[in-house]
ZAVEXZA-426764 format. One record per residue: x, y, z of N, C-alpha, C in turn. Coordinates in steps of 0.02 Angstrom, whole numbers, padded with zeros to 5 digits, always signed. Each point is the difference from the previous one (the first is absolute). Example, Ala and Ser with C-alpha at 12.3 -4.5 7.8 and 13.67 -1.06 7.14 Angstrom:
+00660-00284+00390-00045+00059+00000+00045+00060+00000-00018+00053-00036+00042+00059+00003-00039+00055+00037
This chain:
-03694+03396+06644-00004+00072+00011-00062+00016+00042-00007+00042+00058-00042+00025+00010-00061+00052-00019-00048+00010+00020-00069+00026-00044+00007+00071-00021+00091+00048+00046+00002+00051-00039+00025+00011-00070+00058-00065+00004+00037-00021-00041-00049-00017-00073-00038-00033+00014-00033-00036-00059-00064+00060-00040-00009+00042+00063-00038+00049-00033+00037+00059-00050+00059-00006+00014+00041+00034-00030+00024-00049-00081-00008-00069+00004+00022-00027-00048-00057+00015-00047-00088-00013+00007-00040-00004-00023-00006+00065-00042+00023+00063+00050+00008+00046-00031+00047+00001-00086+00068+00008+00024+00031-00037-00061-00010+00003-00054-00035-00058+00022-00018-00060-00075-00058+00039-00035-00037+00035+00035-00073+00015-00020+00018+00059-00039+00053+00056+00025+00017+00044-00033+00043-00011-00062+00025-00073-00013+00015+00007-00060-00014-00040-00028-00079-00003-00038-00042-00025-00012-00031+00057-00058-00022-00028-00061-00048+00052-00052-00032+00012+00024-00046+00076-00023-00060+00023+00027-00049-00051-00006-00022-00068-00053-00018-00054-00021+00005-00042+00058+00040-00006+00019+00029-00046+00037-00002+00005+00064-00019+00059+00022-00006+00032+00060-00077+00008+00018-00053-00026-00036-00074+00020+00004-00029-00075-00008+00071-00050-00015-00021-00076+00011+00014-00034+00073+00076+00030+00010+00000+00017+00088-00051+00001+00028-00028+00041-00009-00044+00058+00076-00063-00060-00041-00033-00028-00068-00054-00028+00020+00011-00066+00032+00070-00036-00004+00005-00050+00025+00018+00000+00110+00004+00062+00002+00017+00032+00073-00097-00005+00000-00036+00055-00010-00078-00015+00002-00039-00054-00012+00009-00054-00035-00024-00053+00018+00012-00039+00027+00073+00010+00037+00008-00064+00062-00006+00048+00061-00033+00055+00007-00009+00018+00052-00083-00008+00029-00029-00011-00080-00076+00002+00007-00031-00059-00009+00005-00058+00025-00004-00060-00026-00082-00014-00057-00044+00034+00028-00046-00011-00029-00020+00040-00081+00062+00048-00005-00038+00059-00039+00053-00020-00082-00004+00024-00048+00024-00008-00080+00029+00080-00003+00065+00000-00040+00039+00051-00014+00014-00008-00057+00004+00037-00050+00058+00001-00082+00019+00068-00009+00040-00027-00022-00008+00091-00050-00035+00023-00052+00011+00050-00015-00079+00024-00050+00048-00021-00062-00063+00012-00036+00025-00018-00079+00041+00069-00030-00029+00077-00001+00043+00050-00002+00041+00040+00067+00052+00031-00038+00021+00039+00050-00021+00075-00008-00013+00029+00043-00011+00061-00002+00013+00038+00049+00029+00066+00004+00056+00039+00037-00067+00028+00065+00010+00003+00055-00050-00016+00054-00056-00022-00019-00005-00052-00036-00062-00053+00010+00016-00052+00040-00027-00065-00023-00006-00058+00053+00068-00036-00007+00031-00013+00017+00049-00072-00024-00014-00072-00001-00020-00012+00060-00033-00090+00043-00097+00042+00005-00022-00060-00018-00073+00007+00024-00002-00064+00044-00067+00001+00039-00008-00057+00050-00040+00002+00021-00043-00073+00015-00046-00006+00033-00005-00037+00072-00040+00013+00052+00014-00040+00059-00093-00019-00012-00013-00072+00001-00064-00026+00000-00004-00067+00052-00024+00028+00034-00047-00064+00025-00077-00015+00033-00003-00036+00037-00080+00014+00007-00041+00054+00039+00059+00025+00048-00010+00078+00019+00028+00039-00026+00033+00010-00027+00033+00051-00043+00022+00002-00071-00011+00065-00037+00012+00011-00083+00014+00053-00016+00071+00001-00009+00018+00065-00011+00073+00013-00049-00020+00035-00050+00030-00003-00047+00075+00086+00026+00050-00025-00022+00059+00060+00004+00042+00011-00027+00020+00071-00004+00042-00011-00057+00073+00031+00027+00065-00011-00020+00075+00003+00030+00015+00054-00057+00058+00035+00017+00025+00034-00036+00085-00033+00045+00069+00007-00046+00066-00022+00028+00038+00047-00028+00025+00023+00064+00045+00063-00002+00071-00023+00003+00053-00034-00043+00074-00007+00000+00037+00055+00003+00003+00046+00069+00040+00082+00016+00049-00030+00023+00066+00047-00011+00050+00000+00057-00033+00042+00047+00049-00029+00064-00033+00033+00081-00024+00062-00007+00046+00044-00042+00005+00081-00004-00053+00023-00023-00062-00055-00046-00035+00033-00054-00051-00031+00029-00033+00076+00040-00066-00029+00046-00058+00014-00040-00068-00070+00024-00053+00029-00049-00025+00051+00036-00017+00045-00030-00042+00063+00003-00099-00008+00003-00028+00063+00019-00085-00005-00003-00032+00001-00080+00051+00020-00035-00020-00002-00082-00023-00057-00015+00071-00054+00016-00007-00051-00023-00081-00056+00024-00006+00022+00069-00051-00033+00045-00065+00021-00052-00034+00062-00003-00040+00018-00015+00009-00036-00110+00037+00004-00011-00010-00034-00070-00031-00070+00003+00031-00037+00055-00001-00061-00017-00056+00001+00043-00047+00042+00045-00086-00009+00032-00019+00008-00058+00006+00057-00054-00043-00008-00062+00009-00077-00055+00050-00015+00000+00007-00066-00043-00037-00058+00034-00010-00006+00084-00040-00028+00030-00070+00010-00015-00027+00053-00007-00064+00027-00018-00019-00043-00067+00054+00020-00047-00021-00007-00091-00009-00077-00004+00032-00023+00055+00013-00085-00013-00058-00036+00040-00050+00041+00039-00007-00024+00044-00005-00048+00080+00064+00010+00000+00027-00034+00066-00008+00040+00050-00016-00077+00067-00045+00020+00074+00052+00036+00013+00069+00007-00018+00053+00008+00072+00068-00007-00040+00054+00011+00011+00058+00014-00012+00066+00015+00049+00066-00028-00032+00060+00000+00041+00034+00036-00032+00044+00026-00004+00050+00018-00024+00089-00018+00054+00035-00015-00044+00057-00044+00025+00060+00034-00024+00028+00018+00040+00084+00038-00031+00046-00032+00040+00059+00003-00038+00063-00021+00034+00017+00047+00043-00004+00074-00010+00033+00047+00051-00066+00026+00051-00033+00050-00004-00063+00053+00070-00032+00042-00060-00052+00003+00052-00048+00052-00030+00028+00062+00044-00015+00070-00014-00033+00052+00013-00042+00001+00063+00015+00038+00022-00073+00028+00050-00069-00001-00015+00011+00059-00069-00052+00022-00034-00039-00087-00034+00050-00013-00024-00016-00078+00004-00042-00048+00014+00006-00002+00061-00023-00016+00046-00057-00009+00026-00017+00079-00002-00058+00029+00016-00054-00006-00054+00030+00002-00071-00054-00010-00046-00011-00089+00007+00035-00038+00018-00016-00068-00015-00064+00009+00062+00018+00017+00050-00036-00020+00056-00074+00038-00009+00000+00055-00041-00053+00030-00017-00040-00048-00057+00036-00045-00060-00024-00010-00032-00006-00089+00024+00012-00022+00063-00001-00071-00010+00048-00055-00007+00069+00043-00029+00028-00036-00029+00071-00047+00058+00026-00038-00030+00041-00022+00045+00071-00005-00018+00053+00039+00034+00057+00002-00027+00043-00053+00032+00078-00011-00034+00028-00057+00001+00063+00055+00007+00036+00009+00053+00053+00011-00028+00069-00067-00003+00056+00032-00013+00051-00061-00018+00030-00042+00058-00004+00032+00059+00027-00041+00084-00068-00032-00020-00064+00009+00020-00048-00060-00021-00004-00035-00045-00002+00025-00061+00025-00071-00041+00051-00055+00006+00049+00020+00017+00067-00042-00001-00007-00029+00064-00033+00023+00062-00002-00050+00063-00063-00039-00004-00036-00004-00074-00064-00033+00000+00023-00061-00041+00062+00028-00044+00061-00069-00039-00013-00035+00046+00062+00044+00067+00036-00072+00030-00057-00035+00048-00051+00024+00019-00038-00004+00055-00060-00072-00062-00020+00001-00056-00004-00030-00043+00036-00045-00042+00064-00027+00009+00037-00024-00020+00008+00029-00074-00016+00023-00039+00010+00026-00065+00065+00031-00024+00054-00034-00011+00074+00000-00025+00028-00006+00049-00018-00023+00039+00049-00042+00067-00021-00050+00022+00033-00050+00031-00046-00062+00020+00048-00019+00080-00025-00056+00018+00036-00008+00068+00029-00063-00002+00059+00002+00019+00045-00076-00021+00053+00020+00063+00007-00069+00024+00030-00017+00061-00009+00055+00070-00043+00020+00000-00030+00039+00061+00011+00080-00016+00010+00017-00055+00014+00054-00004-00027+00023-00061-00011+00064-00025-00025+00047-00067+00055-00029-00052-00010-00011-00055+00069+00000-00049-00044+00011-00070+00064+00062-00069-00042-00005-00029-00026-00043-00044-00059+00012-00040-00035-00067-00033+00016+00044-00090+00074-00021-00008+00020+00001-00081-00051-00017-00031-00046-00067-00005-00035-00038-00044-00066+00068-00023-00024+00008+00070-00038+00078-00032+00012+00025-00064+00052+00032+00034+00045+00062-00029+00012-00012-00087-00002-00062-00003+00032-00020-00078-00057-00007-00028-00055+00005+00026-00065-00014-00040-00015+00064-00054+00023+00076+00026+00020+00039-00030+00045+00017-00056-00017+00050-00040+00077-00001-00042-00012-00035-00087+00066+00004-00018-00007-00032-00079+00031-00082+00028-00018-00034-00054+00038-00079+00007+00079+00021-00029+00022-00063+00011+00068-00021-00023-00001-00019-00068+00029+00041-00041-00015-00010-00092+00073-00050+00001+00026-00011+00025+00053-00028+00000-00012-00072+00012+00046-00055-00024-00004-00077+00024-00050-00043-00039-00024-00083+00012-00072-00004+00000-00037+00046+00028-00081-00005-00032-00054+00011-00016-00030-00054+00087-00019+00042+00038-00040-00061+00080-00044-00030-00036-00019-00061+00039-00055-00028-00050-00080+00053+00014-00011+00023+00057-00046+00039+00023-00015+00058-00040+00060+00019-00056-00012+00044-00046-00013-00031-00054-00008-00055-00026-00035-00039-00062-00058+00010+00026-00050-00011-00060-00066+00005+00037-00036-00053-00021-00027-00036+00031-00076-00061+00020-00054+00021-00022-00009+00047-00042-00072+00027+00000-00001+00023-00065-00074-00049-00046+00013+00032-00064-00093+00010-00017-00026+00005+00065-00060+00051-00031+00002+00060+00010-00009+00056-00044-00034+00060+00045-00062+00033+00013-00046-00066-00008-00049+00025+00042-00002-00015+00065+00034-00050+00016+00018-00023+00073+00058+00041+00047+00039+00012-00025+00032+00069+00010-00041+00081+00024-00023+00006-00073-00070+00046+00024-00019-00003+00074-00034-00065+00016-00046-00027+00042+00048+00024+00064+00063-00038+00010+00056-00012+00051-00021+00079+00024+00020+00035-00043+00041+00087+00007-00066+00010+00017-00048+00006-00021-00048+00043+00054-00028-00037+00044-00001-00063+00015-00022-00015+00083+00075+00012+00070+00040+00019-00043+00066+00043+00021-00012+00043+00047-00035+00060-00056-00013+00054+00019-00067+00012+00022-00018-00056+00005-00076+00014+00037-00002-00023+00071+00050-00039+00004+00005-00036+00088+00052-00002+00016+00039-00004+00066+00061-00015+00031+00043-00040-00044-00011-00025-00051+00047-00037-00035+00047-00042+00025-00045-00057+00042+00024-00070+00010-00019-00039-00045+00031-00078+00012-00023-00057-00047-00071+00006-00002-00024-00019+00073-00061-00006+00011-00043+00046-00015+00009+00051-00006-00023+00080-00045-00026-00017-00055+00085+00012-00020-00017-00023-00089-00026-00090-00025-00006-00031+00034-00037-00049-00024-00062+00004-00003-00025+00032+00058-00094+00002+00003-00008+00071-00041+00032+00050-00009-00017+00047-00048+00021-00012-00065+00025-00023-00018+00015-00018-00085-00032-00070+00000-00024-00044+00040-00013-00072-00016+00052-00036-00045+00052-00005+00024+00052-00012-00022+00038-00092+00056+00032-00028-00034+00023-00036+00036+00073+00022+00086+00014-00033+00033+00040+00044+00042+00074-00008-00053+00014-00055-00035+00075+00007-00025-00013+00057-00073-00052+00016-00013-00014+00048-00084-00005+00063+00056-00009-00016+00057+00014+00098+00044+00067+00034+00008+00045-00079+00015+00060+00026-00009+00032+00005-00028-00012-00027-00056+00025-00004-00086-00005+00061-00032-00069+00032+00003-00013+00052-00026+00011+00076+00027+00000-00017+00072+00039+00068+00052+00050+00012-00042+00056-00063+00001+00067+00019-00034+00006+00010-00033-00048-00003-00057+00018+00007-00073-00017+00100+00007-00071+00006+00040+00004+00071+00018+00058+00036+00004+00034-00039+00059+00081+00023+00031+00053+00029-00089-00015-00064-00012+00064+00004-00058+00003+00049-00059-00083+00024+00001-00013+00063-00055-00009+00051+00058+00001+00004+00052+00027+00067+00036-00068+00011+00028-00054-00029+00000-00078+00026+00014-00006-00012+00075+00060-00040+00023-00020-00022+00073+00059-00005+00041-00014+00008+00067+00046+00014+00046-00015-00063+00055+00073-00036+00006+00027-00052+00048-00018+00030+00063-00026-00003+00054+00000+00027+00074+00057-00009+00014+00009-00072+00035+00023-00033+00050+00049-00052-00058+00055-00024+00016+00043-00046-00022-00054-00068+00013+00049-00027-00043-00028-00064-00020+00018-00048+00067+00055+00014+00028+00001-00035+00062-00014+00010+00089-00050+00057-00013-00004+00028+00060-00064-00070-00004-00003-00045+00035-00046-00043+00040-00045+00023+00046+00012+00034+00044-00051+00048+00049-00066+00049-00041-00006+00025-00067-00030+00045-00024-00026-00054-00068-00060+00017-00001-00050-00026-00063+00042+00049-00064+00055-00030-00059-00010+00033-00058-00052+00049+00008+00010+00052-00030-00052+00048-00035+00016+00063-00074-00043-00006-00021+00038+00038-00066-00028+00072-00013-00001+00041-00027-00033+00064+00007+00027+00029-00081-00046+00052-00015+00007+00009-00078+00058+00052-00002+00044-00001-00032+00022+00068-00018-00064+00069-00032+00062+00051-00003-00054+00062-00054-00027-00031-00064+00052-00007-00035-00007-00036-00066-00037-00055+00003-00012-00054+00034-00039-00027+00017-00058+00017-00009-00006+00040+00076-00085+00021+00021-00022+00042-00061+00042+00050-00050-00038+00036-00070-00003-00073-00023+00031-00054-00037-00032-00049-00058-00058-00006+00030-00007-00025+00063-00071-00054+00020-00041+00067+00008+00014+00072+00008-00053+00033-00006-00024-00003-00073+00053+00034-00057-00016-00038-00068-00059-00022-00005+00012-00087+00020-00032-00046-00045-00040+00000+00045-00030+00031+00047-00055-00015+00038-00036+00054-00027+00014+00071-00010-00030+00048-00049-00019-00026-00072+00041-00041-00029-00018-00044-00070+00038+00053-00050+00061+00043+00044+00017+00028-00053+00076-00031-00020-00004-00055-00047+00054-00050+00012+00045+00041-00073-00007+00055-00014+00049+00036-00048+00044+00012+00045-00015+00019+00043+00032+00038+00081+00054-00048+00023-00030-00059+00019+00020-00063+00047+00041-00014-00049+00007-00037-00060+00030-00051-00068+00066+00042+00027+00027+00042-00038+00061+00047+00023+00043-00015+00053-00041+00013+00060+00028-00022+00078+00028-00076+00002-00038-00043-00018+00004-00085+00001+00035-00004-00065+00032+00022-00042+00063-00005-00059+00075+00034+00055-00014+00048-00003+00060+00014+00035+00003-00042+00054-00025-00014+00051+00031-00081+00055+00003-00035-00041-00027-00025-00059+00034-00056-00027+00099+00019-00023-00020+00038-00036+00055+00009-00019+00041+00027+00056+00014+00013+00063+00034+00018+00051+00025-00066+00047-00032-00047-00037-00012-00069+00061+00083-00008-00040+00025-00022+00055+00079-00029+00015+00012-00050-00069-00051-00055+00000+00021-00052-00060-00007+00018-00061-00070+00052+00002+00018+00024-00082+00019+00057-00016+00031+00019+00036+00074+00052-00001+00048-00016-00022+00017-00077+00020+00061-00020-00047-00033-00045-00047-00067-00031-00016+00009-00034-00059-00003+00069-00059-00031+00056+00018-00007+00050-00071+00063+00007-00041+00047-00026+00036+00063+00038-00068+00000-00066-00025+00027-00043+00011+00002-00073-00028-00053+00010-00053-00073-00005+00012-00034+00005-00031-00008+00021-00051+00000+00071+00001+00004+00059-00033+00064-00024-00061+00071-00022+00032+00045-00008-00024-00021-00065-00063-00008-00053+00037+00003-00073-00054-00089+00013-00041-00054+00058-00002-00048-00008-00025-00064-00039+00035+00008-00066+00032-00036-00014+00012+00028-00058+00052-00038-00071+00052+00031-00024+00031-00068-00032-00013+00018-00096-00035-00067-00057+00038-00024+00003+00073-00045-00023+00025-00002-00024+00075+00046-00028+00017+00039-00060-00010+00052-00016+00009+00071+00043+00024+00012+00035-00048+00041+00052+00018-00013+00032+00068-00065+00010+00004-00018+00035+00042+00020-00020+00072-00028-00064+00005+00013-00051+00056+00066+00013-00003+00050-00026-00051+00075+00011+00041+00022+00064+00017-00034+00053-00025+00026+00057+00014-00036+00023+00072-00036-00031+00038-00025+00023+00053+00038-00050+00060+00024-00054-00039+00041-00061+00025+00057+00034+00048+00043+00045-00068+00044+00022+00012+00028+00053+00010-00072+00045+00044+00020+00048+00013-00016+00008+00077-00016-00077+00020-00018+00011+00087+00019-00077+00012-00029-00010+00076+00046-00060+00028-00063-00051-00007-00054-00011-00071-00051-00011+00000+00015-00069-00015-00022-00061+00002+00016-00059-00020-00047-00011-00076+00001-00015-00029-00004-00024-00086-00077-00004+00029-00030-00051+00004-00077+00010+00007-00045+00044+00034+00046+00030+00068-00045+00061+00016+00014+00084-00023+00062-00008-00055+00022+00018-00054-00078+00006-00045-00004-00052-00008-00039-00006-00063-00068+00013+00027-00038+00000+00042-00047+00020+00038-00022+00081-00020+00064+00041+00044+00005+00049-00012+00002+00055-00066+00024-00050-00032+00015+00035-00075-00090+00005-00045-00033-00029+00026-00064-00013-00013-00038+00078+00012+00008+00002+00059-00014+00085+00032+00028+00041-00041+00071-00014-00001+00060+00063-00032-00038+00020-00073-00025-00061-00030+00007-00001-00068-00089+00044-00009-00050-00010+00043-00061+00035+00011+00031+00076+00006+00021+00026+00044+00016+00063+00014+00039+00021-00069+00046-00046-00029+00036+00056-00063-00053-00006-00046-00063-00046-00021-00012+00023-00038-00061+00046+00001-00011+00027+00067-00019+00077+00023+00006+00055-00051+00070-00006+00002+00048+00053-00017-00021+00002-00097-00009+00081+00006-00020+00008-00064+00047-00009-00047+00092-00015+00007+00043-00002-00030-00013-00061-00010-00018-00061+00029+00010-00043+00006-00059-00050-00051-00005-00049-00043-00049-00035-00042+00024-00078+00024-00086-00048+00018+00051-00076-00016-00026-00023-00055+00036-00025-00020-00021-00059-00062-00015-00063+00027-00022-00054-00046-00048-00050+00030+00015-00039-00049+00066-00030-00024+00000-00054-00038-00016-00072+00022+00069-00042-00026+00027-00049+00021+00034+00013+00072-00001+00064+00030+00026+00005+00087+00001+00067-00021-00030+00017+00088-00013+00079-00010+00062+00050+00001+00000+00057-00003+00051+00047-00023-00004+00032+00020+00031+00069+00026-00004+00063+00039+00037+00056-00057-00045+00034-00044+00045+00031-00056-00002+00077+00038+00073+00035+00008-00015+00068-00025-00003+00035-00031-00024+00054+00028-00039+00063-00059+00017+00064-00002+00022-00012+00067+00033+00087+00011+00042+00016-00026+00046+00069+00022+00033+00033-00052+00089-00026+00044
């Protein structure tokens, strides 16, 4: 397809996309446009406050900004209200500078207040020709634009249906290393190489623990796993960026809550809870075959996994182990 064509696809896809989902877009559109600078989304949402914060640093320059993401149909133009709210949320937050990004136009009036106040608007023909002009949900295969599905699916709910991918078991049974992962996440571009020198972490416990991020919902896939041309990179979700604000505040009444529900949302122990729940309790053993046989996992990296599985349920306040002659996973809930 050609670059009108594809701007029109980018469009699309972007429009039917959660408001969530649409403010992971636009930071993953801002950091491959800025190579040097860090994007997330904020930990709250708030109705013209910030959405993405960001920094661009280097040895001449430091400058912190903050995004607001406007998901309008064409018809629903931003207005000077909206501009002037989000200069004051710039103010309260203290940020040098600010974008604001809509799918559809600003206003006149608009306009004029951004340009009065600094600010820099985005409308939706620029965003979507900064997609294709950026490769971001399109890629180029056999001399031509075509679109890039693998994106696209990074979005969205999983498939509750079938096996369990092995990429949704999880490898990771500390959470203080987790901890660690999720905020050098959100503190840097969130590459390997990121998160290895900011968490001091090994490079295979960066990608172990990204995913395990992924699998309780705290973190967002960029790029497919097989795009070869692009460094992996991972970026926090909302839910996310509030836990690690949480536990970086130390207010882990706050955080505990957030990190129970991803457990309990994660794909594998979604289906072990009724079993569970059902037969009372399950050995490790059990456990292993029941993780055996609910993905295309082979018996020992089966059993690997179930090691993690069995850390995370006993998270769960329903959940008690016992510690005999072989450990146990009893429930408790109702």
């Amino acid at each position: 397809m050609d670059a009108t064509a594809a701007t029109e696809y980018v469009e699309h896809r972007a429009m039917s996309l959660s408001a969530a989902e649409f403010e992971l877009l636009c930071e993953s559109v801002l950091t491959e446009s800025l190579p040097p600078a860090r994007f997330s989304v904020t930990a709250f949402r708030q109705d013209g406050g910030i959405d993405i914060d960001g920094r661009v640093s280097n040895p001449l320059l430091d400058v912190s900004l903050g995004v607001q993401a406007k998901q309008y149909d064409p018809s629903n133009t931003v207005g000077s209200p909206a501009i002037q709210r989000f200069q004051g949320a710039l103010a309260d937050t203290g940020c040098d500078t600010g974008t604001v990004i809509t799918t559809s136009s600003f206003t006149d009036p608009a306009v004029e207040s951004a340009e009065r106040a600094g600010i820099h608007l985005v409308n939706g023909s620029a965003l979507f020709e900064s997609m294709v002009d950026l490769r971001v949900g399109v890629r180029r295969g056999g001399g031509q634009l075509e679109p890039d599905e693998g994106f696209w699916n990074l979005f969205g709910e999983t498939d509750e249906t079938g096996t369990v991918p092995s990429k949704r078991i999880p490898l990771a049974n500390s959470f203080e290393t987790l901890d660690a992962v999720l905020s050098a996440i959100g503190d840097t571009r969130g590459t390997k190489d990121d998160i290895v020198s900011s968490a001091d972490v090994s490079p295979r416990h960066a990608d172990l623990y990204a995913i395990a991020g992924w699998i309780l919902g705290f973190v967002h896939q960029e790029w497919p796993d097989e795009e070869t041309h692009r460094q992996r990179r991972w970026s926090l979700t909302r839910s996310g960026a509030r836990y690690i604000a949480y536990r970086t505040a130390g207010l882990d009444d706050e955080a505990e809550p957030l990190l129970l529900d991803g457990i309990r949302n994660a794909q594998i122990i979604e289906r072990l809870a009724h079993p569970l729940s059902e037969s009372g309790s399950f050995g490790h053993s059990d456990l292993v075959d029941f993780v055996a046989s609910e993905s295309e996992l082979s018996r020992s990296s089966a059993k690997r996994r179930a090691s993690s599985v069995g850390v995370w349920l006993a998270r769960l306040p329903e959940v008690s182990v016992e510690n005999g002659r072989g450990k146990r996973y009893v429930w408790n809930g109702d």
